[in-house]
C-alpha positions as CSV (number, residue, x, y, z in Angstrom):
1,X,-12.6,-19.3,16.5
2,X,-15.0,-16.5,17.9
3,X,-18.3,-17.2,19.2
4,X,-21.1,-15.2,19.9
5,X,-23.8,-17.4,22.3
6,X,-26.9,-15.2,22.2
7,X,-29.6,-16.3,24.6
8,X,-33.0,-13.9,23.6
9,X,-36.0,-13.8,25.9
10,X,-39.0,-11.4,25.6
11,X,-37.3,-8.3,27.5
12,X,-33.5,-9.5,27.8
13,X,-31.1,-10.7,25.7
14,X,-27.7,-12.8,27.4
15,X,-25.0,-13.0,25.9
16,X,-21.3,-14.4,26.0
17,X,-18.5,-14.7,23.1
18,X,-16.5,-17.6,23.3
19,X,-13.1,-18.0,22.1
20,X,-12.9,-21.8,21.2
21,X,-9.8,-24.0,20.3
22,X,-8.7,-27.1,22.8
23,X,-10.4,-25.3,25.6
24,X,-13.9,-22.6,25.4
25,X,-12.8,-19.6,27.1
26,X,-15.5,-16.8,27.7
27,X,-13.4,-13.0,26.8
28,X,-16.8,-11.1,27.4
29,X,-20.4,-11.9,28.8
30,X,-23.5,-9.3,29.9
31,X,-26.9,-8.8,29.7
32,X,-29.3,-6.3,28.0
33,X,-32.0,-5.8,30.3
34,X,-35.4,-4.0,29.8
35,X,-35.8,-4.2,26.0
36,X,-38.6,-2.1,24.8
37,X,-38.5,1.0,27.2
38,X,-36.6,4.0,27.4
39,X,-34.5,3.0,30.2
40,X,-32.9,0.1,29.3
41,X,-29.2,-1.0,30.2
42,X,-26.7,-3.4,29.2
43,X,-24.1,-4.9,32.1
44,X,-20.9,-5.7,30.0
45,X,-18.2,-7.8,31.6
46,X,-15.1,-8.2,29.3
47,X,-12.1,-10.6,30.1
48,X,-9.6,-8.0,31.5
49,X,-10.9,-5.0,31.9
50,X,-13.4,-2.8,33.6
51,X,-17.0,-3.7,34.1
52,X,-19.1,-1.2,31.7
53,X,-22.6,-0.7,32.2
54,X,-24.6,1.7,29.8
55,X,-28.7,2.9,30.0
56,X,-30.1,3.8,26.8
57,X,-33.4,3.3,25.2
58,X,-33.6,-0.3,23.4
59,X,-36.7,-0.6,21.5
60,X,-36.2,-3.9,20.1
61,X,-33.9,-6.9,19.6
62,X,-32.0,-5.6,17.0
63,X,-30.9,-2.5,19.0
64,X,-29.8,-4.5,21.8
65,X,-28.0,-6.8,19.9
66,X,-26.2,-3.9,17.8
67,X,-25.7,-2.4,21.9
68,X,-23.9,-5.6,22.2
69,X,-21.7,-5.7,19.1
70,X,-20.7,-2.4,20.5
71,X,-19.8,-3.1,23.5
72,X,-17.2,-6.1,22.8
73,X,-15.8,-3.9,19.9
74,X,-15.8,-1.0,21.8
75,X,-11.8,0.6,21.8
76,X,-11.8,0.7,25.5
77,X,-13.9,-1.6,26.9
78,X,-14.2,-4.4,24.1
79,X,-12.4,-7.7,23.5
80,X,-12.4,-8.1,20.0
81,X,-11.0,-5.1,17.2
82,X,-14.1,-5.7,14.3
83,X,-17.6,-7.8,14.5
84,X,-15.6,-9.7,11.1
85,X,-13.6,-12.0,13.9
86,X,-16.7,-13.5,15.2
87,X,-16.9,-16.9,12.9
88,X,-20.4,-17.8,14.2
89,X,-23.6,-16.7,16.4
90,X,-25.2,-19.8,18.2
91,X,-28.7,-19.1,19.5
92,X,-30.9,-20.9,22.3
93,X,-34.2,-22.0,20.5
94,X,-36.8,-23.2,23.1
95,X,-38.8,-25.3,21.3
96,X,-37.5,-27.3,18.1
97,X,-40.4,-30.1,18.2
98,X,-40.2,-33.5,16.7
99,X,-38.0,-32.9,14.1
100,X,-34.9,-31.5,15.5
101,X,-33.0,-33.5,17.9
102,X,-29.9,-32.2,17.9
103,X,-28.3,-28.2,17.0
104,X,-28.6,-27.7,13.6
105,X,-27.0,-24.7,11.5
106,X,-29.7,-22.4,10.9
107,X,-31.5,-21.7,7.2
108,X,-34.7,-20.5,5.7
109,X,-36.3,-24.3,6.2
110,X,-35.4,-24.2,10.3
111,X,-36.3,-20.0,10.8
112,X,-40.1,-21.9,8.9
113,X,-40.1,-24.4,11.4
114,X,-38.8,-22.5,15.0
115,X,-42.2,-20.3,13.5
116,X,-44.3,-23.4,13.3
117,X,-43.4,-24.1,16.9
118,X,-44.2,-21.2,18.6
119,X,-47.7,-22.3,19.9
120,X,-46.0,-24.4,21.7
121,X,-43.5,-22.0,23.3
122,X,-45.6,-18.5,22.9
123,X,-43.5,-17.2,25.3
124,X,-40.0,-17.8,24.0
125,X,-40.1,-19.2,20.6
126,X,-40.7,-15.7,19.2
127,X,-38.2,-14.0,21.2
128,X,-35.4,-16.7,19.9
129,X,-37.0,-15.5,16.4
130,X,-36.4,-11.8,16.7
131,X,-32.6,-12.8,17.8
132,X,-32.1,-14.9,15.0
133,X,-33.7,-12.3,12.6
134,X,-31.3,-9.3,14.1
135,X,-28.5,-11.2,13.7
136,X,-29.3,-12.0,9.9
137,X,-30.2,-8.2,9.4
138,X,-26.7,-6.7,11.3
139,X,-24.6,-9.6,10.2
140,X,-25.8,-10.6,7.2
141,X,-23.5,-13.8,5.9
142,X,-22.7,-15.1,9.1
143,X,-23.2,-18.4,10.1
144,X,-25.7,-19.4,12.8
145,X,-26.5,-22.3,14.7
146,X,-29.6,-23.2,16.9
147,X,-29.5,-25.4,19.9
148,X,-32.9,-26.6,21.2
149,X,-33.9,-27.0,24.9
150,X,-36.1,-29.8,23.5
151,X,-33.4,-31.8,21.3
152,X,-32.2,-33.2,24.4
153,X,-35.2,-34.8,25.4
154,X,-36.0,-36.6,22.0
155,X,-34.1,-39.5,23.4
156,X,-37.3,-40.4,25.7
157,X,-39.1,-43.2,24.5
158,X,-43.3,-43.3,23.5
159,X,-44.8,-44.4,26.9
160,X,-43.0,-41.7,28.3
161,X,-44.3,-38.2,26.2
162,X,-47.6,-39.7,25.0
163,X,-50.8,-38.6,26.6
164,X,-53.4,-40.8,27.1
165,X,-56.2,-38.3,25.4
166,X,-57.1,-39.6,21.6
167,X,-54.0,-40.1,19.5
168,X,-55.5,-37.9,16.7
169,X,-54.3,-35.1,18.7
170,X,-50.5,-36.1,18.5
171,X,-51.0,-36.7,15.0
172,X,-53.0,-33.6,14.0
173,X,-51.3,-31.1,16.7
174,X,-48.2,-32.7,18.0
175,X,-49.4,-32.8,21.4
176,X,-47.1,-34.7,23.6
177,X,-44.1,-34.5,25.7
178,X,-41.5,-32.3,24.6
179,X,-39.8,-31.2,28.3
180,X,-37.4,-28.3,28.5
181,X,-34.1,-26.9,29.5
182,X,-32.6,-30.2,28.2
183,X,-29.4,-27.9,27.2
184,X,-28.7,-26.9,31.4
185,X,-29.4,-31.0,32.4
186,X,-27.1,-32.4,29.4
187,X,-24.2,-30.3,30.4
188,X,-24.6,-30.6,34.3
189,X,-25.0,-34.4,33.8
190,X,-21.6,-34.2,31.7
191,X,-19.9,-32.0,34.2
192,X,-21.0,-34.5,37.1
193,X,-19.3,-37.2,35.6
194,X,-16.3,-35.5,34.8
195,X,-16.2,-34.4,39.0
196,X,-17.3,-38.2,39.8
197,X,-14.3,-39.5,37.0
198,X,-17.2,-41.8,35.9
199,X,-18.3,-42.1,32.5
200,X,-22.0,-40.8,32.0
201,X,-22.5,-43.8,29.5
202,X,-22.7,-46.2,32.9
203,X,-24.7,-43.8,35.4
204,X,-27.7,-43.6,36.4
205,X,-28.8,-39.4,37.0
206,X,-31.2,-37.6,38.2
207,X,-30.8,-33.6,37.3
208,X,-33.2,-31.6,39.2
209,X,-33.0,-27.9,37.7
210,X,-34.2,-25.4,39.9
211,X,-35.1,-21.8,39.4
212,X,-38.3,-20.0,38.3
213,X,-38.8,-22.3,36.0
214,X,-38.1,-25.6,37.3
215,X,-37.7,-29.5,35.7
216,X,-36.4,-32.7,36.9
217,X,-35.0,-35.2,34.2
218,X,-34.0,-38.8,34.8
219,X,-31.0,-39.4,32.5
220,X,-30.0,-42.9,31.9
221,X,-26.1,-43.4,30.5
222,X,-26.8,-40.3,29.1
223,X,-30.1,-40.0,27.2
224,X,-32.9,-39.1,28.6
225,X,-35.4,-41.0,29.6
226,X,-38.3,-38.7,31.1
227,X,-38.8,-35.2,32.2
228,X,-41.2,-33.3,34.7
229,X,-42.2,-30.5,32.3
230,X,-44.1,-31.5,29.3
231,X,-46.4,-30.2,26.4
232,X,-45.5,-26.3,27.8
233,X,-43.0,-25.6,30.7
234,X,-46.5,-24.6,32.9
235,X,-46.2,-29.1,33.8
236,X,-44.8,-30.8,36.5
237,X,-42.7,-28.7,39.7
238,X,-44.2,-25.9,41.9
239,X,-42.4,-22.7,40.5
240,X,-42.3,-19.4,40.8
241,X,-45.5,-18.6,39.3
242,X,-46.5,-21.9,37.1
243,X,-49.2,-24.4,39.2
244,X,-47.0,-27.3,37.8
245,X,-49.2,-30.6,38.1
246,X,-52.9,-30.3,39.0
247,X,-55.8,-32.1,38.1
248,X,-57.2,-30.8,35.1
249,X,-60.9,-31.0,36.6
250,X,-59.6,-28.4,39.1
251,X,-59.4,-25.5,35.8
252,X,-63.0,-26.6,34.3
253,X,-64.5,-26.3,37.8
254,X,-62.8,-22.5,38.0
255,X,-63.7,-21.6,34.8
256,X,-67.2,-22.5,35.5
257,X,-67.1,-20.9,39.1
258,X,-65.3,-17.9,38.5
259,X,-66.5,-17.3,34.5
260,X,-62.7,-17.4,33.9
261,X,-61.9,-18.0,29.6
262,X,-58.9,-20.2,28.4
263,X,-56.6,-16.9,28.4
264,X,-57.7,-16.3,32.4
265,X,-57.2,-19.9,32.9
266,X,-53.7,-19.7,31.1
267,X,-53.0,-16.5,33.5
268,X,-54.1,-18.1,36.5
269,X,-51.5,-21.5,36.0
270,X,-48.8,-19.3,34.4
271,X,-48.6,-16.5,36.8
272,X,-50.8,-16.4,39.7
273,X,-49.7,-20.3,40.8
274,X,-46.6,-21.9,42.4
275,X,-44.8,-19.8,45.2
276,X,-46.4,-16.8,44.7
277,X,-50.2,-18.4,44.5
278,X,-49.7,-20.7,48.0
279,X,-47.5,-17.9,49.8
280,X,-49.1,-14.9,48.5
281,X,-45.8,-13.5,49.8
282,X,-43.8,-13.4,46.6
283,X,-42.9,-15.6,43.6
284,X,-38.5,-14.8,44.6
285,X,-37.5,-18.0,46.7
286,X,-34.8,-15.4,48.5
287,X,-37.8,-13.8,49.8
288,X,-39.7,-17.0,51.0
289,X,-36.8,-18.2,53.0
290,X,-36.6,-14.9,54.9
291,X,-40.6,-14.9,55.8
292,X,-39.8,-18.7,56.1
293,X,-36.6,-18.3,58.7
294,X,-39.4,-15.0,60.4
295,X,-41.6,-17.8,61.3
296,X,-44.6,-17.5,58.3
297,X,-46.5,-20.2,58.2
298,X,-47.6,-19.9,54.3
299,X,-43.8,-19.3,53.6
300,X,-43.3,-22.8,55.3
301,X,-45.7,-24.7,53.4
302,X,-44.7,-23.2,50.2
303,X,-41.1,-24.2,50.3
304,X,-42.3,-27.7,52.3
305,X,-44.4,-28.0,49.3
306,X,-42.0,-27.3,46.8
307,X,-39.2,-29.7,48.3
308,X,-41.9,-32.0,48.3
309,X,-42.8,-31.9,44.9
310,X,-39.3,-32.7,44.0
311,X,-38.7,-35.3,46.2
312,X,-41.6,-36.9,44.4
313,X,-39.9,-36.6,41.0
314,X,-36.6,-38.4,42.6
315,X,-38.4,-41.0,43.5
316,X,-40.3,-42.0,40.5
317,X,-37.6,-41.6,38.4
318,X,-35.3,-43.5,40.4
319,X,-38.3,-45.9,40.1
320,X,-38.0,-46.1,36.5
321,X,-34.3,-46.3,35.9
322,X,-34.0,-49.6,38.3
323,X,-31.8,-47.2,41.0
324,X,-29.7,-44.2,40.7
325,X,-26.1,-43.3,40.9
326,X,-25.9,-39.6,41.3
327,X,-28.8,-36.6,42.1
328,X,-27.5,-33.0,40.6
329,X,-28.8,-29.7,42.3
330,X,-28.4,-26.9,39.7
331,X,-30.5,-23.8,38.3
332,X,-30.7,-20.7,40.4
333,X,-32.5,-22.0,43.0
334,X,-30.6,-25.5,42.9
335,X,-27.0,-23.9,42.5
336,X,-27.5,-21.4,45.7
337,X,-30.3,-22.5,48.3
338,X,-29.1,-25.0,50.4
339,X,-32.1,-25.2,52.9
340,X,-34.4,-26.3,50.2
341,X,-31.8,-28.9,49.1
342,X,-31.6,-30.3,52.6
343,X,-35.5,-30.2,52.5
344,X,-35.2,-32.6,49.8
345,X,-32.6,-34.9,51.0
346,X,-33.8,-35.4,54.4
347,X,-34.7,-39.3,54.8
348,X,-33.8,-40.6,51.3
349,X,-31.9,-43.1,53.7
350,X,-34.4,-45.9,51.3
351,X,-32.5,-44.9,48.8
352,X,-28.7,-45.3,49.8
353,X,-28.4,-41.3,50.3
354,X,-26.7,-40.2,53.1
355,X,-26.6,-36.6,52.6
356,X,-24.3,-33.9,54.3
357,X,-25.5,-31.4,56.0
358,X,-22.3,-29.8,56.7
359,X,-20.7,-30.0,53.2
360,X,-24.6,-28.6,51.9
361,X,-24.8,-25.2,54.6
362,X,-23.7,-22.8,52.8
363,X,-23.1,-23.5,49.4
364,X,-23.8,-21.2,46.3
365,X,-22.7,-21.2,42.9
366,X,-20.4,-23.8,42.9
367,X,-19.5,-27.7,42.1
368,X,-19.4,-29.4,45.1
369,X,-20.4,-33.1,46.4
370,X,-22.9,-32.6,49.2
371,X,-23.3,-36.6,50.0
372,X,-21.2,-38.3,53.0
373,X,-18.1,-40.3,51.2
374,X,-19.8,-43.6,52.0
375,X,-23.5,-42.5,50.0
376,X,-24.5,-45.2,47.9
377,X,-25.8,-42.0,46.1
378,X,-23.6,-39.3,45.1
379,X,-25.5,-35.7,45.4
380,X,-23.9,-32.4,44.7
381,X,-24.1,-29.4,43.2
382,X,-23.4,-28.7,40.2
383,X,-23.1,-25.0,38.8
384,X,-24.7,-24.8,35.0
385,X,-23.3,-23.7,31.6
386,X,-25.6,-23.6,29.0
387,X,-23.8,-20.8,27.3
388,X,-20.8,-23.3,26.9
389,X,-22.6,-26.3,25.4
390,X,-24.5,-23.7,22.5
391,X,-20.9,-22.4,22.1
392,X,-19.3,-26.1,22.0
393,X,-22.4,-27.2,19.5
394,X,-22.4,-24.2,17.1
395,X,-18.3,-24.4,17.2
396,X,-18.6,-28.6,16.1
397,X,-20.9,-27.8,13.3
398,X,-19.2,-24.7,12.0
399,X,-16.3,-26.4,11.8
400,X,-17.3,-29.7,10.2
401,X,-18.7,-27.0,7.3
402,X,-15.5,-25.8,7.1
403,X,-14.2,-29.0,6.0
């Protein structure tokens, strides 16, 4: 069975089609980059054959995603002969709220809701629309399936995503807890277990995701139980260019000082904060760890900061499982730099960690156990797949309508 993962932000759309059976193997991925100007491009790598890449103007979502049937029909450089062999699209939704907690195949009654939920997710939420929406306009008939970054987190109980603020406001609003890219830590916690030859029912995780956008989740035998980010994706870690946690008393003294109005405070925690806000350097953690290695000293206390930050997570969430078996590096930023892991790893001795510097220098983009065989704690990294658990979720549910 052919399946088409589509994964739709505001200017990009990813993408990678699946051929699924006993094992999910990827024949074509890319990325269609710059939507909206004149000079956009697609990067097309098919199973193969030659890497194609291709500028053209893409105006919208529907262009790209017709640039992408294209491509992996294409005579020369595609992997499939007509668009009729793909069985199924499966789409990443950001945020699915209360009601959805796990993939579901998409209809009129989930496009409704996914539309309901875009206050929450103003940034992404629409985007996964306009995906969804292309699809249904160029392939109209054809299953789809969306699979939520917030279904994974529905496991976590009430004293964990309730706010202490009036509970009208949960009831009227929904305001509470919803954490994000639940579909990255569920599949590195599964691929962690498989490496470890453990079964994630009996361990104890901690998955810190790492990249722009960052979130740590404390899994227990395999549900999760809490999550750094929270009623937006702007809560918890130092990021790129979020503030993550702050006192709130900090943003109604600004807004008084500097006469700033709920869209210049959302601008100021959204994308003047993290990295780029204590560095004024640049929001690109590459580019901190060069200043960093130059000697800058606000390079140093951004990335000290930010390891710090983490380390804090670790620890209450280790706090609130009664111990931990096993801490997972992935995400961008967890996958490839190594110095920041062994920032974060340095004296967790308390904890039974006896991390490896050796087996850590070095590492990018690749499973590997970066803990001393005799760790009471078991950390490594672990490369993420989200592509392959939407493909695996939307293949399931296809099938079990086939039947």
């Amino acid at each position: 069975m052919i399946i088409l993962v589509l994964n739709c932000g505001s200017s990009s759309i990813k993408y990678q089609l699946f051929n699924m059976g006993r094992t999910a193997k990827v024949i074509a991925k890319g990325i269609v980059e710059r939507i909206g100007f004149t000079d956009a491009v697609i990067h097309h790598k098919p199973e193969g054959k030659e890497n194609y890449k291709h500028v053209t103007p893409v105006m919208d979502h529907t262009v790209g995603i017709n640039l992408i049937i294209d491509a992996i029909t294409h005579k020369d450089h595609g992997v499939i002969k007509k668009i009729g062999e793909i069985a199924a699209v499966g789409h990443r939704v950001v945020q699915g709220g209360e009601k959805y907690k796990e993939s579901v195949l998409i209809t009129e009654e989930v496009i409704k809701d996914v539309e309901a939920c875009v206050e929450l997710a103003p940034l992404h939420n629409p985007a996964n629309l306009k995906g969804i929406m292309s699809v249904e306009n160029l392939l109209p008939g054809i299953p789809q399936v969306a699979v939520f970054d917030t279904s994974f987190h529905q496991t976590m109980p009430p004293h964990a995503y309730m706010y202490a603020i009036p509970r009208e406001y949960y009831e009227t609003y929904g305001i509470r807890k919803y954490g994000y890219h639940g579909t990255s830590h569920k599949y590195v916690v599964q691929r962690a277990s498989e490496i470890l030859g453990r079964d994630t029912r009996k361990l104890k995780v901690v998955s810190c995701h790492l990249g722009n956008g960052a979130s740590v989740t404390a899994v227990e035998y395999g549900k999760s139980q809490d999550t750094s980010m929270g009623f937006t994706p702007v809560d918890g870690l130092i990021m790129g260019t979020r503030s993550g946690d702050i006192d709130p008393g900090v943003l109604l003294y600004l807004a008084d000082k500097e006469h700033l109005s709920l869209k210049g405070i959302s601008n100021l925690i959204n994308k003047r904060s993290g990295i780029i806000g204590i560095s004024e350097i640049s929001s690109d953690m590459r580019d901190l760890e060069l200043a960093y290695y130059e000697g800058d000293e606000r390079a140093n206390l951004a990335l000290t900061m930010y390891a710090y930050r983490v380390k804090k997570f670790i620890g209450a969430y280790t706090a609130i499982m009664n111990g931990i078996d096993c801490l997972i590096f992935t995400g961008g930023i967890g996958e490839n730099d190594f110095n920041i892991r062994r920032m974060i790893c340095q004296n967790m001795d308390y904890l039974g960690l006896h991390f490896d510097e050796v087996a850590n220098h070095g590492v990018k983009g690749e499973d590997k156990i970066i803990s001393k065989p005799d760790s009471k704690v078991t950390a490594l990294v672990v490369k993420t797949n989200e592509e392959l658990v939407i493909a695996t979720d939307t293949y399931k549910i296809i099938k079990k309508c086939l039947n």
